[in-house]
C-alpha positions as MATLAB code, in Angstrom:
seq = 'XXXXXXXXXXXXXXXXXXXXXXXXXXXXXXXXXXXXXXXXXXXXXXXXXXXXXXXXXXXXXXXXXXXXXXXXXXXXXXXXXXXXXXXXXXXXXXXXXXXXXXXXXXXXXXXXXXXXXXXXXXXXXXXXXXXXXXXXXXXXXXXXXXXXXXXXXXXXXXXXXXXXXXXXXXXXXXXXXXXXXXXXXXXXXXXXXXXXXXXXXXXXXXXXXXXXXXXXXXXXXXXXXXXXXXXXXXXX';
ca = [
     104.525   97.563  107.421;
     103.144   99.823  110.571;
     106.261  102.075  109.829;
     105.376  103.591  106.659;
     101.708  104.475  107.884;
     102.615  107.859  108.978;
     104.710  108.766  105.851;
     102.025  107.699  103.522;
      99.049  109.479  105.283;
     101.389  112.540  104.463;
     102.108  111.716  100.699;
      98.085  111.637  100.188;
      97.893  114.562   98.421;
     100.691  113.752   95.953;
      99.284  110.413   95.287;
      95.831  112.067   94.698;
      97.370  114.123   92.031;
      99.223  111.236   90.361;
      95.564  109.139   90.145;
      94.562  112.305   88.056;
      93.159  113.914   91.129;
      89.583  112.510   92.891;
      87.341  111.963   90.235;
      84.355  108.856   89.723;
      86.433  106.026   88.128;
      84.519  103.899   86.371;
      83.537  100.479   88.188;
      85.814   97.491   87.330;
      84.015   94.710   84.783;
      84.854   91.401   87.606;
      84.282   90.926   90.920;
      86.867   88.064   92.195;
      85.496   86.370   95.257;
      87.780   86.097   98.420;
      87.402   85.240  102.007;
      86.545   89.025  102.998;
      84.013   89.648  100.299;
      85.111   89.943   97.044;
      88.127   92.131   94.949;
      87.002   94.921   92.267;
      88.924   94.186   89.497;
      89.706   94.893   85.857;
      90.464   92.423   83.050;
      91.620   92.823   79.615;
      92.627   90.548   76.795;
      95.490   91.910   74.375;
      94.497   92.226   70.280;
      96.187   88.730   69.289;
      96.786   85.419   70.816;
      97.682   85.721   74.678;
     101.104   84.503   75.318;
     100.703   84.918   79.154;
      99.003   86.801   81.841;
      99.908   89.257   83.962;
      98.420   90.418   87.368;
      99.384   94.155   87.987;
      98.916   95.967   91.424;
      98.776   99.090   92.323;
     100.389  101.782   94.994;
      99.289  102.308   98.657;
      95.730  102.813   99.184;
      96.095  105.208  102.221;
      97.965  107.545   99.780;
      94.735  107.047   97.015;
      96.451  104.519   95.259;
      93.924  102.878   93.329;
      93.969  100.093   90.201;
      93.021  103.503   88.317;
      96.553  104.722   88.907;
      98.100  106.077   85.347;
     101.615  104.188   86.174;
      99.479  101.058   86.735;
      97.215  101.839   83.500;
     100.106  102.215   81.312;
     101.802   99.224   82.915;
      98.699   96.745   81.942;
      98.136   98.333   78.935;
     102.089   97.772   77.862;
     101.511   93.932   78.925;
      98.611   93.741   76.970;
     100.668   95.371   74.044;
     103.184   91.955   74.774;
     100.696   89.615   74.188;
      99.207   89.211   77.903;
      96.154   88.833   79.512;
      95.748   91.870   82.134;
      94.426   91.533   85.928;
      94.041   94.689   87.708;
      92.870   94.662   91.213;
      91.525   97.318   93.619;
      93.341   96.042   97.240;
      90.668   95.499  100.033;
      89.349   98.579  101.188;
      89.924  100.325   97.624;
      86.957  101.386   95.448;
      84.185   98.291   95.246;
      86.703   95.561   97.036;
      85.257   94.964  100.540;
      87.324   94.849  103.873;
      89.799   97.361  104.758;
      93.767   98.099  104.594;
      95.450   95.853  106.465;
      99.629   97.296  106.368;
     100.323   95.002  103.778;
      99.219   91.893  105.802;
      95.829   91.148  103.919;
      96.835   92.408  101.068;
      99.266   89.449  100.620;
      96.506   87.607  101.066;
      94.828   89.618   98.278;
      97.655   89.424   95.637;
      97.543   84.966   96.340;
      93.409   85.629   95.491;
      94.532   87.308   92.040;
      97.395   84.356   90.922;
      94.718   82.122   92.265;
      92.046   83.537   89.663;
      94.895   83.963   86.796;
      95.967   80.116   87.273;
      92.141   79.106   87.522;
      90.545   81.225   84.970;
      93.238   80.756   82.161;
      95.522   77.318   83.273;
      98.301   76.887   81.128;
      99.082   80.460   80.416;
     102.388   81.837   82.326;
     102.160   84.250   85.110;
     103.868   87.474   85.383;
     103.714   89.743   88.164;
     103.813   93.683   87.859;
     103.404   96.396   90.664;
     104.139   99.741   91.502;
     105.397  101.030   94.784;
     103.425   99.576   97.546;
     101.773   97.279   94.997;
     105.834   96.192   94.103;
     106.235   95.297   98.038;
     103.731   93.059   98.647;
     103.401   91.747   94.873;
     107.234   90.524   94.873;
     106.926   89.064   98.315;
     103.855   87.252   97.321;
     104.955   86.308   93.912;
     108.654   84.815   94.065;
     108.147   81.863   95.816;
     105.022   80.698   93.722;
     105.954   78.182   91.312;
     103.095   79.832   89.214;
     104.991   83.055   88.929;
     107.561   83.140   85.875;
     108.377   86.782   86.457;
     108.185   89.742   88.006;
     108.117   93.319   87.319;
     108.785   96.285   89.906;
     107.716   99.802   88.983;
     109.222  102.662   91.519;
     110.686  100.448   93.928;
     110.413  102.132   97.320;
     113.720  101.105   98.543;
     113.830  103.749  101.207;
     110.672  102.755  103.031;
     110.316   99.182  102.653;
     113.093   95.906  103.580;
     113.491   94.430   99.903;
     116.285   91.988  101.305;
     113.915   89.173  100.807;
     114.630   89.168   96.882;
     118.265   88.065   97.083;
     116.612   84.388   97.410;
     114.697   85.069   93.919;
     115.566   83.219   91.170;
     112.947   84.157   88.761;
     113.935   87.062   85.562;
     112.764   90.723   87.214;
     112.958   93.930   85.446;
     113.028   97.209   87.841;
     111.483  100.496   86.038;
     112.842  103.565   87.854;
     113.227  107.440   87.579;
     116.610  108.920   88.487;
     114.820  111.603   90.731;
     112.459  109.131   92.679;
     111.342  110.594   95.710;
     110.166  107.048   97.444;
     113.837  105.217   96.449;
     117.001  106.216   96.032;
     118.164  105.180   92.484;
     121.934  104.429   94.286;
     119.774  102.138   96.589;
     118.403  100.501   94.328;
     121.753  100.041   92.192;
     123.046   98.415   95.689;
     120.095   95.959   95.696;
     120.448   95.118   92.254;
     124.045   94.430   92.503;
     123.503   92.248   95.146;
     120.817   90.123   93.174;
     122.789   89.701   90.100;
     125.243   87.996   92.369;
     123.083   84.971   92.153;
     120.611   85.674   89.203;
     121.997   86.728   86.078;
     118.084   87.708   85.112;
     118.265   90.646   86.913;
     117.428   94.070   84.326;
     117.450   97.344   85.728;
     115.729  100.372   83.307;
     116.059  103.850   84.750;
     114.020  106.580   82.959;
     116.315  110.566   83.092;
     114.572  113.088   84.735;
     111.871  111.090   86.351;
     110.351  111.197   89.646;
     108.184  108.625   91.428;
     105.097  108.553   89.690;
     106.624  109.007   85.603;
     104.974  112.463   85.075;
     106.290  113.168   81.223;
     107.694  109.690   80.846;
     105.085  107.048   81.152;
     105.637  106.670   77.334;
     109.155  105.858   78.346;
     108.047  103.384   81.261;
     105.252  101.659   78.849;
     108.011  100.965   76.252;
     110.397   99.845   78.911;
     107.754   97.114   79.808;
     106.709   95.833   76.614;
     110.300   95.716   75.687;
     111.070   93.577   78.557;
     108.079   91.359   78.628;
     107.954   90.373   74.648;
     111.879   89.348   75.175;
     110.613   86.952   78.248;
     107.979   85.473   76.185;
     108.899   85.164   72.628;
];
Protein backbone atom coordinates (compact mmCIF):
# COMPACT_ATOMS: atom_id res chain seq x y z
CA UNK A 1 0.00 0.00 0.00
CA UNK A 2 3.30 2.41 -0.52
CA UNK A 3 0.96 4.44 -2.92
CA UNK A 4 -1.39 5.94 -0.61
CA UNK A 5 1.48 7.09 1.87
CA UNK A 6 1.78 10.43 0.38
CA UNK A 7 -2.01 11.13 0.14
CA UNK A 8 -2.60 10.19 3.68
CA UNK A 9 0.34 12.20 5.26
CA UNK A 10 -1.71 15.08 3.53
CA UNK A 11 -5.27 14.14 4.87
CA UNK A 12 -3.67 14.31 8.59
CA UNK A 13 -5.24 17.20 9.52
CA UNK A 14 -8.74 16.16 8.41
CA UNK A 15 -8.43 12.91 10.11
CA UNK A 16 -7.26 14.77 13.30
CA UNK A 17 -10.44 16.66 13.25
CA UNK A 18 -12.67 13.63 12.64
CA UNK A 19 -10.89 11.77 15.99
CA UNK A 20 -12.34 14.95 17.77
CA UNK A 21 -9.07 16.71 17.34
CA UNK A 22 -5.67 15.58 19.57
CA UNK A 23 -6.78 15.12 22.88
CA UNK A 24 -5.55 12.20 25.84
CA UNK A 25 -7.83 9.21 25.00
CA UNK A 26 -8.26 7.18 27.64
CA UNK A 27 -6.03 3.87 27.71
CA UNK A 28 -7.77 0.72 26.32
CA UNK A 29 -8.90 -1.99 29.29
CA UNK A 30 -6.73 -5.29 27.28
CA UNK A 31 -3.57 -5.66 26.10
CA UNK A 32 -3.64 -8.65 23.36
CA UNK A 33 -0.22 -10.19 23.05
CA UNK A 34 1.35 -10.54 19.49
CA UNK A 35 4.67 -11.30 18.02
CA UNK A 36 5.77 -7.45 18.08
CA UNK A 37 4.70 -6.72 21.61
CA UNK A 38 1.33 -6.56 22.31
CA UNK A 39 -2.12 -4.62 20.69
CA UNK A 40 -3.99 -1.82 22.90
CA UNK A 41 -7.31 -2.73 22.70
CA UNK A 42 -10.88 -2.16 23.85
CA UNK A 43 -13.55 -4.73 24.74
CA UNK A 44 -17.11 -4.48 25.48
CA UNK A 45 -19.93 -6.87 26.16
CA UNK A 46 -23.54 -5.75 24.87
CA UNK A 47 -26.57 -5.45 27.80
CA UNK A 48 -28.10 -9.07 27.01
CA UNK A 49 -26.93 -12.38 25.87
CA UNK A 50 -24.08 -12.06 23.11
CA UNK A 51 -25.20 -13.48 19.90
CA UNK A 52 -21.72 -12.96 18.27
CA UNK A 53 -18.64 -10.91 18.27
CA UNK A 54 -17.40 -8.48 16.31
CA UNK A 55 -13.78 -7.15 15.79
CA UNK A 56 -13.93 -3.47 14.48
CA UNK A 57 -10.82 -1.56 13.05
CA UNK A 58 -10.14 1.58 12.57
CA UNK A 59 -8.80 4.22 9.70
CA UNK A 60 -5.12 4.89 8.75
CA UNK A 61 -2.88 5.63 11.52
CA UNK A 62 -0.58 8.06 9.55
CA UNK A 63 -3.75 10.22 9.08
CA UNK A 64 -4.46 9.88 13.29
CA UNK A 65 -6.71 7.21 12.83
CA UNK A 66 -7.00 5.69 16.05
CA UNK A 67 -9.57 2.85 17.74
CA UNK A 68 -10.89 6.27 19.36
CA UNK A 69 -12.23 7.27 15.97
CA UNK A 70 -16.15 8.45 16.39
CA UNK A 71 -17.13 6.35 13.04
CA UNK A 72 -15.40 3.38 14.73
CA UNK A 73 -17.07 4.24 18.29
CA UNK A 74 -20.44 4.38 16.90
CA UNK A 75 -19.77 1.32 14.76
CA UNK A 76 -18.91 -0.97 18.04
CA UNK A 77 -21.29 0.59 19.98
CA UNK A 78 -24.19 -0.25 17.16
CA UNK A 79 -22.79 -4.02 17.29
CA UNK A 80 -22.98 -4.07 20.78
CA UNK A 81 -26.63 -2.64 20.44
CA UNK A 82 -27.11 -6.19 18.06
CA UNK A 83 -26.23 -8.38 20.60
CA UNK A 84 -22.25 -8.61 20.00
CA UNK A 85 -19.30 -8.75 21.82
CA UNK A 86 -16.99 -5.64 20.69
CA UNK A 87 -13.04 -5.81 19.91
CA UNK A 88 -11.48 -2.60 19.19
CA UNK A 89 -7.87 -2.48 18.41
CA UNK A 90 -5.25 0.31 18.22
CA UNK A 91 -3.00 -1.01 14.87
CA UNK A 92 0.79 -1.32 15.76
CA UNK A 93 2.30 1.87 16.17
CA UNK A 94 -1.15 3.50 17.41
CA UNK A 95 -1.57 4.70 21.02
CA UNK A 96 -0.17 1.79 23.65
CA UNK A 97 0.23 -1.06 20.70
CA UNK A 98 4.00 -1.49 20.18
CA UNK A 99 5.83 -1.67 16.71
CA UNK A 100 5.20 0.70 14.02
CA UNK A 101 3.01 1.17 10.66
CA UNK A 102 3.88 -1.14 8.36
CA UNK A 103 1.60 0.03 4.75
CA UNK A 104 -0.87 -2.36 5.58
CA UNK A 105 1.59 -5.35 5.64
CA UNK A 106 1.73 -5.91 9.55
CA UNK A 107 -1.29 -4.78 10.08
CA UNK A 108 -2.76 -7.90 8.35
CA UNK A 109 -0.88 -9.55 10.58
CA UNK A 110 -2.53 -7.49 13.35
CA UNK A 111 -6.23 -7.92 12.28
CA UNK A 112 -5.34 -12.35 12.22
CA UNK A 113 -4.00 -11.44 16.17
CA UNK A 114 -7.63 -9.91 16.89
CA UNK A 115 -9.89 -13.06 15.13
CA UNK A 116 -7.26 -15.09 16.85
CA UNK A 117 -8.22 -13.56 20.41
CA UNK A 118 -12.15 -13.38 19.40
CA UNK A 119 -12.09 -17.27 18.41
CA UNK A 120 -9.88 -18.03 21.62
CA UNK A 121 -11.37 -15.86 24.20
CA UNK A 122 -15.13 -16.57 23.34
CA UNK A 123 -15.16 -20.12 20.96
CA UNK A 124 -18.39 -20.78 19.69
CA UNK A 125 -19.58 -17.28 19.22
CA UNK A 126 -19.69 -16.08 15.34
CA UNK A 127 -17.30 -13.60 14.01
CA UNK A 128 -18.10 -10.48 12.26
CA UNK A 129 -15.75 -8.15 10.87
CA UNK A 130 -16.26 -4.23 10.76
CA UNK A 131 -13.78 -1.44 9.56
CA UNK A 132 -13.60 1.87 8.35
CA UNK A 133 -11.49 3.14 5.54
CA UNK A 134 -8.03 1.87 5.89
CA UNK A 135 -9.27 -0.36 8.71
CA UNK A 136 -12.05 -1.73 5.73
CA UNK A 137 -8.82 -2.57 3.42
CA UNK A 138 -6.91 -4.63 5.36
CA UNK A 139 -9.92 -5.99 7.63
CA UNK A 140 -11.81 -7.46 4.39
CA UNK A 141 -8.62 -8.83 2.96
CA UNK A 142 -7.82 -10.46 6.19
CA UNK A 143 -11.26 -11.54 7.03
CA UNK A 144 -12.93 -13.27 3.84
CA UNK A 145 -11.02 -16.14 3.52
CA UNK A 146 -11.17 -17.14 7.32
CA UNK A 147 -13.59 -19.77 7.86
CA UNK A 148 -14.03 -17.98 11.31
CA UNK A 149 -15.40 -14.89 9.69
CA UNK A 150 -19.33 -15.04 9.03
CA UNK A 151 -19.43 -11.44 7.87
CA UNK A 152 -18.15 -8.45 7.11
CA UNK A 153 -18.89 -4.89 7.36
CA UNK A 154 -17.16 -1.92 5.33
CA UNK A 155 -17.59 1.64 6.56
CA UNK A 156 -16.32 4.45 3.85
CA UNK A 157 -14.88 2.20 1.46
CA UNK A 158 -11.91 3.97 -0.11
CA UNK A 159 -12.48 2.75 -3.53
CA UNK A 160 -10.38 5.44 -5.10
CA UNK A 161 -7.16 4.69 -3.27
CA UNK A 162 -7.12 1.14 -2.62
CA UNK A 163 -7.57 -2.29 -5.33
CA UNK A 164 -10.86 -3.86 -3.73
CA UNK A 165 -10.95 -6.45 -6.73
CA UNK A 166 -10.03 -9.12 -4.31
CA UNK A 167 -13.77 -9.25 -2.93
CA UNK A 168 -15.38 -10.58 -6.10
CA UNK A 169 -14.08 -14.14 -4.68
CA UNK A 170 -16.14 -13.41 -1.29
CA UNK A 171 -18.85 -15.37 -0.55
CA UNK A 172 -19.64 -14.31 2.89
CA UNK A 173 -23.04 -11.54 3.54
CA UNK A 174 -21.21 -7.78 3.54
CA UNK A 175 -22.99 -4.63 4.13
CA UNK A 176 -21.14 -1.31 2.70
CA UNK A 177 -22.07 2.03 4.80
CA UNK A 178 -21.36 5.04 2.57
CA UNK A 179 -21.99 8.88 2.20
CA UNK A 180 -23.00 10.15 -1.23
CA UNK A 181 -20.30 12.99 -0.96
CA UNK A 182 -17.30 10.72 0.18
CA UNK A 183 -14.20 12.31 -0.47
CA UNK A 184 -11.93 8.89 -0.18
CA UNK A 185 -14.55 6.80 -2.75
CA UNK A 186 -16.57 7.59 -5.30
CA UNK A 187 -20.16 6.40 -4.44
CA UNK A 188 -20.49 5.45 -8.56
CA UNK A 189 -17.29 3.35 -7.78
CA UNK A 190 -18.46 1.76 -5.37
CA UNK A 191 -21.97 1.04 -7.14
CA UNK A 192 -19.54 -0.59 -9.96
CA UNK A 193 -17.91 -2.85 -7.32
CA UNK A 194 -21.00 -3.79 -5.83
CA UNK A 195 -22.58 -4.70 -9.02
CA UNK A 196 -19.92 -6.79 -9.80
CA UNK A 197 -20.15 -8.78 -6.39
CA UNK A 198 -23.77 -9.39 -6.50
CA UNK A 199 -22.98 -11.20 -9.69
CA UNK A 200 -21.91 -14.08 -7.59
CA UNK A 201 -23.23 -13.28 -3.99
CA UNK A 202 -26.67 -12.39 -3.63
CA UNK A 203 -25.57 -11.18 0.18
CA UNK A 204 -24.26 -8.22 -1.03
CA UNK A 205 -26.23 -4.80 0.85
CA UNK A 206 -25.21 -1.51 -0.03
CA UNK A 207 -26.57 1.57 2.55
CA UNK A 208 -25.67 5.05 1.37
CA UNK A 209 -26.32 7.87 3.92
CA UNK A 210 -27.57 11.70 1.70
CA UNK A 211 -25.40 14.36 2.24
CA UNK A 212 -22.54 12.58 3.83
CA UNK A 213 -18.94 12.85 3.45
CA UNK A 214 -16.17 10.46 4.52
CA UNK A 215 -16.10 10.56 8.06
CA UNK A 216 -20.41 10.83 8.81
CA UNK A 217 -20.20 14.37 10.34
CA UNK A 218 -24.22 14.91 11.14
CA UNK A 219 -25.08 11.34 10.29
CA UNK A 220 -23.36 8.88 12.49
CA UNK A 221 -26.90 8.38 13.98
CA UNK A 222 -27.77 7.37 10.48
CA UNK A 223 -24.58 5.03 10.06
CA UNK A 224 -25.15 3.44 13.76
CA UNK A 225 -28.74 2.52 12.75
CA UNK A 226 -27.61 1.30 9.39
CA UNK A 227 -25.36 -1.24 11.33
CA UNK A 228 -27.51 -2.51 13.92
CA UNK A 229 -30.13 -2.88 11.31
CA UNK A 230 -27.94 -5.00 9.28
CA UNK A 231 -26.25 -7.02 11.91
CA UNK A 232 -29.56 -8.08 14.09
CA UNK A 233 -31.04 -9.35 10.50
CA UNK A 234 -27.64 -11.59 10.13
CA UNK A 235 -28.00 -12.94 13.51
CA UNK A 236 -31.51 -13.38 14.55
Amino acid sequence: MDEARSFWYVRRVAFNYANGGAGVYPAGNLFIQVAHGQLEAILKQPRGPAKGVALVLHPHPLGGGTMHNKVVFRAASALNDAGLITLRINFRGVGQSSGAHDEGRGELEDVHAGLDYLAREFAGLRITLCGFSFGARVGLEGAMSDQRVVNLISIGTPVGKYDFSFLEANRKPILFVHGDQDEFGSLPELRDLVDKLKQHNERVTLRVIKNCGHFFEGHLDELKQAITDWAVQQTG
